[in-house]
C-alpha positions as CSV (number, residue, x, y, z in Angstrom):
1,X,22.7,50.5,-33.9
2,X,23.0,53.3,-36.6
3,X,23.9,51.1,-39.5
4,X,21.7,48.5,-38.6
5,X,18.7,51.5,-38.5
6,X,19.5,53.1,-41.3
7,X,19.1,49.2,-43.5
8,X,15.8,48.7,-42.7
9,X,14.3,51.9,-41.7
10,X,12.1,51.5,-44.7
11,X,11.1,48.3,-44.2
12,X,7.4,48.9,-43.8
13,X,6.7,45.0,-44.3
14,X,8.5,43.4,-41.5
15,X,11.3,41.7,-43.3
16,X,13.7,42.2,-41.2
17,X,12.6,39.2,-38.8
18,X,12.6,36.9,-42.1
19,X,16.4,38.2,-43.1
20,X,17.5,37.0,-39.3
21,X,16.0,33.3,-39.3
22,X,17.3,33.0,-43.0
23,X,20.7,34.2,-41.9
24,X,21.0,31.4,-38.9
25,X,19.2,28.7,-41.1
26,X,21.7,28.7,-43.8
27,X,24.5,29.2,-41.1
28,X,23.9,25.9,-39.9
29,X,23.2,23.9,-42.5
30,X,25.7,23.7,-44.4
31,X,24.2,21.2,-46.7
32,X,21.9,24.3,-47.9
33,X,23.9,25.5,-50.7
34,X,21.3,27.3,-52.8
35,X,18.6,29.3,-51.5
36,X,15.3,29.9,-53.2
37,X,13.6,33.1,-52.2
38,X,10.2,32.9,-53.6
39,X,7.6,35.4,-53.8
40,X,5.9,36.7,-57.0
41,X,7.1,39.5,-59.5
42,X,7.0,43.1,-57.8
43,X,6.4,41.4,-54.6
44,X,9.4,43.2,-52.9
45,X,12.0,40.4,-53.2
46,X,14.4,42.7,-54.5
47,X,13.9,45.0,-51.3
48,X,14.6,42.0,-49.2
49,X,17.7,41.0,-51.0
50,X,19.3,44.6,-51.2
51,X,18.7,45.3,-47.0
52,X,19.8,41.3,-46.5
53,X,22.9,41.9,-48.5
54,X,23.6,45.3,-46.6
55,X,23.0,43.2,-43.3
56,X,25.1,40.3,-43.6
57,X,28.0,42.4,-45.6
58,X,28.7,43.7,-42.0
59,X,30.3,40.1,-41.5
60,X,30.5,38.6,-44.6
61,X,31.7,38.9,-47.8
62,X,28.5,39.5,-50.0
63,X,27.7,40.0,-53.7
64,X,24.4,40.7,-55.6
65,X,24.2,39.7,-59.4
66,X,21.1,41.3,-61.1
67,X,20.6,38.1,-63.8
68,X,17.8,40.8,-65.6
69,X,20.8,43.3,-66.4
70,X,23.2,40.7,-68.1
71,X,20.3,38.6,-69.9
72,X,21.5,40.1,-73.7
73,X,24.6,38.2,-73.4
74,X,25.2,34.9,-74.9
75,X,27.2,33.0,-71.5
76,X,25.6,33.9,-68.1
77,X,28.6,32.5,-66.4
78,X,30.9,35.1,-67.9
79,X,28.5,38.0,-66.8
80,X,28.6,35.9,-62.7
81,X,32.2,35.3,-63.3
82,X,32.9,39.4,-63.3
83,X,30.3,40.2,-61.2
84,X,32.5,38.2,-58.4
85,X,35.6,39.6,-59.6
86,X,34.6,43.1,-59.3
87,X,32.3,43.1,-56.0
88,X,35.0,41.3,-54.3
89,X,38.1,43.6,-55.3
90,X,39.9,44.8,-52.9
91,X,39.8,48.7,-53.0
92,X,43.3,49.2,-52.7
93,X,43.5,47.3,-55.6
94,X,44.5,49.2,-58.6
95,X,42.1,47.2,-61.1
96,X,39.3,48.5,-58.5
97,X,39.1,52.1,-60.7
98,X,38.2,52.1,-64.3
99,X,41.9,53.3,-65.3
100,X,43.2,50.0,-63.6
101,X,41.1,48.2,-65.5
102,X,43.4,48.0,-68.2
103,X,45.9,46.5,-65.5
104,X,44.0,43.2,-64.9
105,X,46.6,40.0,-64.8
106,X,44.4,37.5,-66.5
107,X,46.8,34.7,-65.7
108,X,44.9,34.5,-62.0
109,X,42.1,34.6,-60.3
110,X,38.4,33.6,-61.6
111,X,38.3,35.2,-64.6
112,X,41.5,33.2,-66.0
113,X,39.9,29.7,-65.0
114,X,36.5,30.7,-66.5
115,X,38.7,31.8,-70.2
116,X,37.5,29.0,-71.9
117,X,33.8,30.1,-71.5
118,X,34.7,33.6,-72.5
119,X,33.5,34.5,-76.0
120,X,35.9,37.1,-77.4
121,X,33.9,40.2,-77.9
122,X,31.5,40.2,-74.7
123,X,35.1,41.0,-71.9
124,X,34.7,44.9,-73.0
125,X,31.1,45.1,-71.7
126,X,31.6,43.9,-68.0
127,X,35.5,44.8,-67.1
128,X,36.1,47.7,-69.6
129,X,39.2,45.6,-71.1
130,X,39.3,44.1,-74.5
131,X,40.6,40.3,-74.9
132,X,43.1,41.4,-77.2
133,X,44.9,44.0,-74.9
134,X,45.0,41.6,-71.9
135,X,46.7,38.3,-73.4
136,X,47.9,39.6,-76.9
137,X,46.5,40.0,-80.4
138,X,45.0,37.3,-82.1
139,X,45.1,34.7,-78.7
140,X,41.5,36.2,-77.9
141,X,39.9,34.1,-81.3
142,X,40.5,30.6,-79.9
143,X,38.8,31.3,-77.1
144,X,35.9,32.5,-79.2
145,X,35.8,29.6,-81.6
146,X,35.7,27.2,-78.8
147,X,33.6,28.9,-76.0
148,X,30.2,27.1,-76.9
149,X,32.1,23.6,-77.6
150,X,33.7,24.0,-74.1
151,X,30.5,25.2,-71.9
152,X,28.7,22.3,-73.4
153,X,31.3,19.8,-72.7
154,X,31.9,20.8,-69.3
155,X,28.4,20.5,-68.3
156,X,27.3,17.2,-70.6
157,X,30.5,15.5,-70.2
158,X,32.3,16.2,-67.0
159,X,33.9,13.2,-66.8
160,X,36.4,14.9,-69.5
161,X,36.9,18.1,-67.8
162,X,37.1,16.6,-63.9
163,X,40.2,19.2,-63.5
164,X,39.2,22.4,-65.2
165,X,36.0,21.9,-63.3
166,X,38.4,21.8,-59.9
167,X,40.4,24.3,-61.2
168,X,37.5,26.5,-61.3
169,X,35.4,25.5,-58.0
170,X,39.5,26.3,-56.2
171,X,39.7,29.8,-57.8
172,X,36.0,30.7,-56.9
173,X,36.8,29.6,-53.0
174,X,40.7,31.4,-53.4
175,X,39.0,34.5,-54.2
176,X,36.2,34.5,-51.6
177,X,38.7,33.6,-48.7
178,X,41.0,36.4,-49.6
179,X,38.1,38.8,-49.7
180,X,37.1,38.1,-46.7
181,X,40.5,37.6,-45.2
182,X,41.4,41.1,-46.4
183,X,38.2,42.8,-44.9
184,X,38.3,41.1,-41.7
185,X,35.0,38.9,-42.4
186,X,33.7,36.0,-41.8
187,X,32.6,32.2,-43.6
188,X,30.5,31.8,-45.6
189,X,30.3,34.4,-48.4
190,X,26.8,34.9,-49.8
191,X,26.1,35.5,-53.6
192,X,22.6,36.6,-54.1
193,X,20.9,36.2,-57.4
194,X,17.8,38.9,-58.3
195,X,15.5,39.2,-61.2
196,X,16.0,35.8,-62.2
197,X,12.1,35.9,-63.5
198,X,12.3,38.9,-65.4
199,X,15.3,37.1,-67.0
200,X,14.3,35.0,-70.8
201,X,13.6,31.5,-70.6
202,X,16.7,30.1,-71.8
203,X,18.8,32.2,-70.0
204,X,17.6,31.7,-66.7
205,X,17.9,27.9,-67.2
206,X,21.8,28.4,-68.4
207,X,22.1,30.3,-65.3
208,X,20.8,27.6,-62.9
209,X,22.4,25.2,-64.3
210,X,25.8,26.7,-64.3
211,X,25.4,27.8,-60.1
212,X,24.3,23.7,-60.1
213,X,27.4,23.0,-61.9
214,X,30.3,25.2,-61.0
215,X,29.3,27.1,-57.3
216,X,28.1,24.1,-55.4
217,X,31.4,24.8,-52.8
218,X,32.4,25.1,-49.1
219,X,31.9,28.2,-47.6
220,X,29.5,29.5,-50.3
221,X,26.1,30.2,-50.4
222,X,23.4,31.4,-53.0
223,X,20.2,33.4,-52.8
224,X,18.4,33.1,-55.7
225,X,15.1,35.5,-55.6
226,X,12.5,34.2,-58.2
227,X,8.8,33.9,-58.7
228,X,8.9,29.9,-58.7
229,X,5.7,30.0,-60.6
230,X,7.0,31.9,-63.2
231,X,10.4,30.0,-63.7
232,X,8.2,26.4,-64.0
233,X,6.6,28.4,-66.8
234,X,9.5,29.4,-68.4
235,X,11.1,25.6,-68.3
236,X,8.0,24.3,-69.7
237,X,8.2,27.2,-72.8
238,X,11.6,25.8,-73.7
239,X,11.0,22.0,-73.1
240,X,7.1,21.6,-73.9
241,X,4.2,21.6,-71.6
242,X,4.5,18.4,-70.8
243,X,7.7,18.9,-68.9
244,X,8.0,18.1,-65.5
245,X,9.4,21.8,-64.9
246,X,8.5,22.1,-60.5
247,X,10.4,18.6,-60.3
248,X,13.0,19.7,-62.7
249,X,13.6,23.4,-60.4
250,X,13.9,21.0,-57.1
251,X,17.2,20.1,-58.9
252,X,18.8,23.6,-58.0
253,X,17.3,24.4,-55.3
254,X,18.1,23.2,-51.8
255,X,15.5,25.1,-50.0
256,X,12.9,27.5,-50.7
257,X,11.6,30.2,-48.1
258,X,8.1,32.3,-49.0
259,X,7.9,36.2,-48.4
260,X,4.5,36.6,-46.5
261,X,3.1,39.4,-48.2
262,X,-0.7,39.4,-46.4
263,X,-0.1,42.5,-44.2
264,X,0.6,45.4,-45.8
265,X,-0.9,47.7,-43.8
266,X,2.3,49.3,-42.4
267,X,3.0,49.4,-45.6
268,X,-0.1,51.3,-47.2
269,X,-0.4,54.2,-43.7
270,X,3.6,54.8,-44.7
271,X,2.4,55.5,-48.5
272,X,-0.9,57.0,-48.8
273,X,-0.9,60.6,-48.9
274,X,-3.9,62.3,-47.5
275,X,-7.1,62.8,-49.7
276,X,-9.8,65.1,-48.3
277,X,-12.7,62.7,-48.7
278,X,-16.5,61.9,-48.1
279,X,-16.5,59.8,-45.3
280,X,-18.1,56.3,-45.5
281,X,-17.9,55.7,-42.0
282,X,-16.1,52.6,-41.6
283,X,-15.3,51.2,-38.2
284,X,-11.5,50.7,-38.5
285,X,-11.2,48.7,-35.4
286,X,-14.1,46.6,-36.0
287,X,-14.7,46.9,-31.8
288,X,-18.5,48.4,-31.2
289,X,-19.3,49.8,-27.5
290,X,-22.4,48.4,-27.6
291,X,-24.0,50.3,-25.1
292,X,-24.3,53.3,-27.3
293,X,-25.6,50.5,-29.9
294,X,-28.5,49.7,-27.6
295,X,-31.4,50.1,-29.9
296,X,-28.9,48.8,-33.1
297,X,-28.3,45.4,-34.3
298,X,-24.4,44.9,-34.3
299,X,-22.7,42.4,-36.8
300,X,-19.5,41.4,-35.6
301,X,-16.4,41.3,-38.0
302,X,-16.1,38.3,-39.8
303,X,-13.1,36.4,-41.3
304,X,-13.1,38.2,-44.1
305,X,-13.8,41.5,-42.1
306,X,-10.8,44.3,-43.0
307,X,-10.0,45.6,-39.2
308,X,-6.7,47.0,-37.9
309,X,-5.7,48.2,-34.5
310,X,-3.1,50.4,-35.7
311,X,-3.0,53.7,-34.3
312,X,-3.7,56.5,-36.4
313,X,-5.3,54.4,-39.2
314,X,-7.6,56.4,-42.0
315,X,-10.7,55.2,-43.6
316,X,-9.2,55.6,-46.9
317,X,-5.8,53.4,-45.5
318,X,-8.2,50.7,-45.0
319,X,-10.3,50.5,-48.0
320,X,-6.6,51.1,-50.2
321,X,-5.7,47.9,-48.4
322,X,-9.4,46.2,-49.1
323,X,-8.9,47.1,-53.0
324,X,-5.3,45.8,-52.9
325,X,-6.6,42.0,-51.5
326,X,-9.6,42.0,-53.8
327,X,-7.8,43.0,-56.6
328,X,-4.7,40.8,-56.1
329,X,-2.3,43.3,-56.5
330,X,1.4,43.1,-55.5
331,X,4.1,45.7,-53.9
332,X,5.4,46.9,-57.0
333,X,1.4,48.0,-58.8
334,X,0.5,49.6,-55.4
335,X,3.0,52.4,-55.4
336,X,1.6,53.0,-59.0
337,X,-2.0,53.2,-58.0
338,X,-0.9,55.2,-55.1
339,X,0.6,58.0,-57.7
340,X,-2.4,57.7,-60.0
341,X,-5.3,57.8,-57.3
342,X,-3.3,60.9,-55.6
343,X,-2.2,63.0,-59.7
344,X,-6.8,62.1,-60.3
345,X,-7.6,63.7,-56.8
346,X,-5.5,66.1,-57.0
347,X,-7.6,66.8,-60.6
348,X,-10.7,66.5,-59.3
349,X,-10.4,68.8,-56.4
350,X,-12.5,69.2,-53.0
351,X,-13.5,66.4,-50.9
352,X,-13.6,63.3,-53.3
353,X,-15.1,60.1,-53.3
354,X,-11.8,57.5,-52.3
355,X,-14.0,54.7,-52.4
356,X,-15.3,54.9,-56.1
357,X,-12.2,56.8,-57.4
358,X,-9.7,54.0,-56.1
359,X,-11.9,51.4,-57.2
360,X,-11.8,52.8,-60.5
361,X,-8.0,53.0,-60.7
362,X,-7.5,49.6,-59.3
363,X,-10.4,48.0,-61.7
364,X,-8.9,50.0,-65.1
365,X,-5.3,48.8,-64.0
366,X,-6.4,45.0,-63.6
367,X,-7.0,44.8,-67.5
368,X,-10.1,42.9,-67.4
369,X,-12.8,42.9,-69.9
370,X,-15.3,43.9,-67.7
371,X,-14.1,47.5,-66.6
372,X,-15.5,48.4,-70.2
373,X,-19.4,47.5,-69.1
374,X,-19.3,50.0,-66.6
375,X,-19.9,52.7,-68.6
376,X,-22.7,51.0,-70.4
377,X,-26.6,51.4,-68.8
378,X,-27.3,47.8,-69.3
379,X,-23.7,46.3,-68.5
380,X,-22.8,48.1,-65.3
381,X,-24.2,45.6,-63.0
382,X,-23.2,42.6,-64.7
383,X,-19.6,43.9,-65.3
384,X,-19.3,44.8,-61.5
385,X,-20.7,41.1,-60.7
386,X,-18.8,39.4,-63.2
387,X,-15.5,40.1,-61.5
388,X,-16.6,39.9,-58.1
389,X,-17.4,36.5,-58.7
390,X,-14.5,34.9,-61.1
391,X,-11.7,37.3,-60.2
392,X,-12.4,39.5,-57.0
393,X,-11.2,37.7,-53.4
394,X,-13.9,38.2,-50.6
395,X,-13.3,41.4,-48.6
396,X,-15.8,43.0,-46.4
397,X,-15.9,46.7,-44.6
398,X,-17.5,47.5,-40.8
399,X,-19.9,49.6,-40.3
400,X,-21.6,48.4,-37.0
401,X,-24.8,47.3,-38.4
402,X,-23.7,45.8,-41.2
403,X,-21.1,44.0,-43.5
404,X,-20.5,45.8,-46.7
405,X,-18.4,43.7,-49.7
406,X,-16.4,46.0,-51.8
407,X,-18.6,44.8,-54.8
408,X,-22.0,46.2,-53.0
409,X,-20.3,49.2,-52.5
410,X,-19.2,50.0,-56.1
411,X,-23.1,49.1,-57.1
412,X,-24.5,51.7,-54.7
413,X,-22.1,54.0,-56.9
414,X,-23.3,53.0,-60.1
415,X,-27.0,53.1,-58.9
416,X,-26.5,56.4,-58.4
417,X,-24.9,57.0,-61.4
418,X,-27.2,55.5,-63.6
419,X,-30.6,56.2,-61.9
420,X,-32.8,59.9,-63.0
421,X,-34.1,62.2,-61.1
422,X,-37.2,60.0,-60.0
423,X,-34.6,57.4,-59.4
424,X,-32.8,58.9,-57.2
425,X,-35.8,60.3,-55.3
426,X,-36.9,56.7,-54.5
427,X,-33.3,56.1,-53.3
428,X,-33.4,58.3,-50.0
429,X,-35.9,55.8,-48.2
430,X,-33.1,53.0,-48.8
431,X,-30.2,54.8,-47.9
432,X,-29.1,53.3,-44.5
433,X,-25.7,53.4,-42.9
434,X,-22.6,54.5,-45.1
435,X,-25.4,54.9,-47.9
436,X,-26.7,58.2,-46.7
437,X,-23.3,59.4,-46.3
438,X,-22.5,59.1,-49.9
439,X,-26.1,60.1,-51.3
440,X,-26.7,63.1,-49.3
441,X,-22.9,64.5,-50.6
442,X,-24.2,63.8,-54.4
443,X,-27.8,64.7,-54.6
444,X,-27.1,68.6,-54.6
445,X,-25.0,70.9,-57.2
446,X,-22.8,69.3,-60.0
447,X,-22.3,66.8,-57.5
448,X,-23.1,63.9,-59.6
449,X,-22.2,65.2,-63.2
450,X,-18.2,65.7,-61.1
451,X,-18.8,61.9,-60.3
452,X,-19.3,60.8,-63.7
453,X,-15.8,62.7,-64.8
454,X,-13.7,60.7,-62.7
455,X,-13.5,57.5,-64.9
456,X,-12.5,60.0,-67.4
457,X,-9.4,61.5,-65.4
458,X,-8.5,57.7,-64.4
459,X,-7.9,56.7,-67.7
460,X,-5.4,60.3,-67.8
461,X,-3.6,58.8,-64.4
462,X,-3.6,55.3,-66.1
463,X,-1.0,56.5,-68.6
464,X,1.5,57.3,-65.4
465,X,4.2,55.1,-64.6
């Protein structure tokens, strides 16, 4: 329907599929209290939980905590604490507007069960209230002096603080039924958790292990997207290298679910704006009619063979999504290289070479120590080798007769480049396939001297963000 159109009209990746098997997964199994979305960072998990919350909010009462934005402050469970308060508000509610604010009855709800672990000072920056105006002058410094004592205590020594712990877990489920009572929605509320890896070490832990702690309830579930990789670094920083810090994340987690980010092709023919090019003459498809191939030898796409049978693919689509795989690059990088190969064509002018300035852009952007050597006559080849062989992932192009690797591409570009005038002679008896294409566009004019300015205007589109 319209609503459900308008969530994931931009979802160029598929995820919608993933949001609905998630949805009936944690619906029945109940046992699943925390969720562990994990994908890498700028690998689109904060897409997926923004559309997932939009989606499930239709039924449910839903609330999304960004851990990143709240990572100054000293107690993460204050920061969740209002975030639940405010997103669940009814918006009749006169504390729903800033002005009402000042209105808030602090002797209910969340926010009065969680005043122990409120350090005066820190209320102002999420509700817009000071301590001292909601429950009298001066009755704000206890709770300061004693919020550390009391967060440790209730987490190291619960046997001491059984009821305030109840107390708590009751308000947090009181709240969420009346939200969902008052909206006309349905068990169980979802809290989703986002930028947990961005988030510093210490933090992030504290925030774990106060969902472990305090949110393990009934009718309540958590999405927590992180990069689990990451977070297991972050543990280990804190409590040495030695630490056991995968074993030590299974501890909050009850499941984990991977985004599949291998085809981004939608993705890439949604986001590419045309560039007039040279034409390298790929064979998208990868399917040969033989029969106009009679006197040619036709090599079959292999494993490793980039084909697609979307309609309306471009050569430059394809090799975008080529550079992307043997560059390792995630979501978030590609809409940057995207606005830096476009603001460098755009510079150079004409019909450009896609190939060599993508690779370019893609190769300066991965910060490794070999994109200096290829401006050097006796590095160039070892530079583009180097990374094909420690860093780059195997990717190959179609063109009929052959199987070209990204990395035997770039080197017919930097033959060129580096070869004289005899050189380049020599070259036009060993120009076969997509060779002649590209030495037959640079042999004439200022052809070649134009192709030695791009790496020049890629380190100018480097500096855009």
């Amino acid at each position: 329907m319209a609503g459900e159109q308008d969530v994931w009209a931009d979802d160029f990746m598929g995820r919608k599929p993933s949001c609905d098997f998630l949805t009936k997964y944690l619906s029945a199994n109940e046992h699943v209290k925390v969720l562990n979305v994990n994908s890498p960072w700028g690998s689109g998990k904060t897409f997926f939980l923004e559309r997932w919350k939009a989606e499930l909010s239709k039924k449910h009462v839903c609330v999304l905590f960004n851990a990143w934005e709240t990572d100054y402050s000293a107690e993460p469970l204050l920061a969740l604490v209002t975030c639940i308060e405010q997103q669940t508000k009814d918006k009749l509610d006169i504390t729903a507007t800033e002005a009402g604010r000042r209105a808030v009855d602090v002797s209910a709800g969340i926010l009065k069960k969680a005043m122990p672990l409120i350090a005066k000072g820190l209320v102002r920056k999420y509700v817009g209230v000071d301590l001292d105006e909601l429950i009298g002058e001066g009755s704000g410094d206890d709770a300061a002096d004693s919020a550390s004592d009391l967060v440790t205590s209730l987490i190291k020594d619960q046997a001491k603080t059984t009821r305030q712990v109840e107390d708590f877990k009751a308000a947090v489920v009181e709240r969420l039924t009346s939200a969902a009572a008052n909206n006309g929605l349905e068990k169980p509320a979802f809290i989703f958790i986002d930028e947990l890896d961005r988030c510093r070490p210490t933090y992030a832990i504290e925030l774990l292990e106060r969902i472990k702690h305090f949110f393990e309830l009934d009718g309540c579930r958590f999405i927590i997207a992180s990069d689990s990789k990451q977070l297991a670094h972050s543990i280990r920083a804190v409590y040495g290298q030695g630490f056991s810090s995968e074993q030590y994340l299974n501890r909050f987690f009850d499941a984990e679910f991977n985004l599949d980010n291998s085809d981004i092709f939608s993705l890439v023919q949604s986001s590419l704006p045309e560039v007039s090019s040279v034409k390298l003459d790929v064979n998208i498809t990868g399917v040969v009619g033989r029969s106009f191939f009679a006197d040619v030898e036709v090599v079959d796409a292999k494993k490793h063979t980039l084909t697609t049978m979307l309609t309306g693919f471009t050569e430059n689509q394809l090799i975008l999504v080529g550079l992307c795989k043997y560059f390792k690059v995630e979501l978030r990088e590609l809409s940057n290289y995207i606005k830096q190969i476009k603001s460098a064509a755009d510079t150079i002018g004409g019909e450009v070479h896609f190939f060599w300035l993508a690779y370019l852009v893609f190769f300066k952007a991965s910060k490794a120590e070999e994109y200096q050597g290829l401006k050097l006559p006796d590095k160039w080849r070892a530079a583009v080798t180097s990374y094909d062989q420690s860093r780059g992932s195997m990717v190959t192009f179609s063109f009929t007769a052959e199987l070209s690797s990204i990395s035997e591409i770039a080197l017919f570009y930097l033959t060129i480049l580096n070869s004289d005038t005899q050189e380049l002679r020599a070259l036009s008896s060993q120009v076969p396939a997509w060779r002649s294409n590209v030495y037959y566009s640079l042999i004439n004019g200022d052809a070649i001297p134009r192709l030695r300015k791009y790496r020049d205007i890629v380190e100018l589109a480097h500096r855009l963000s």
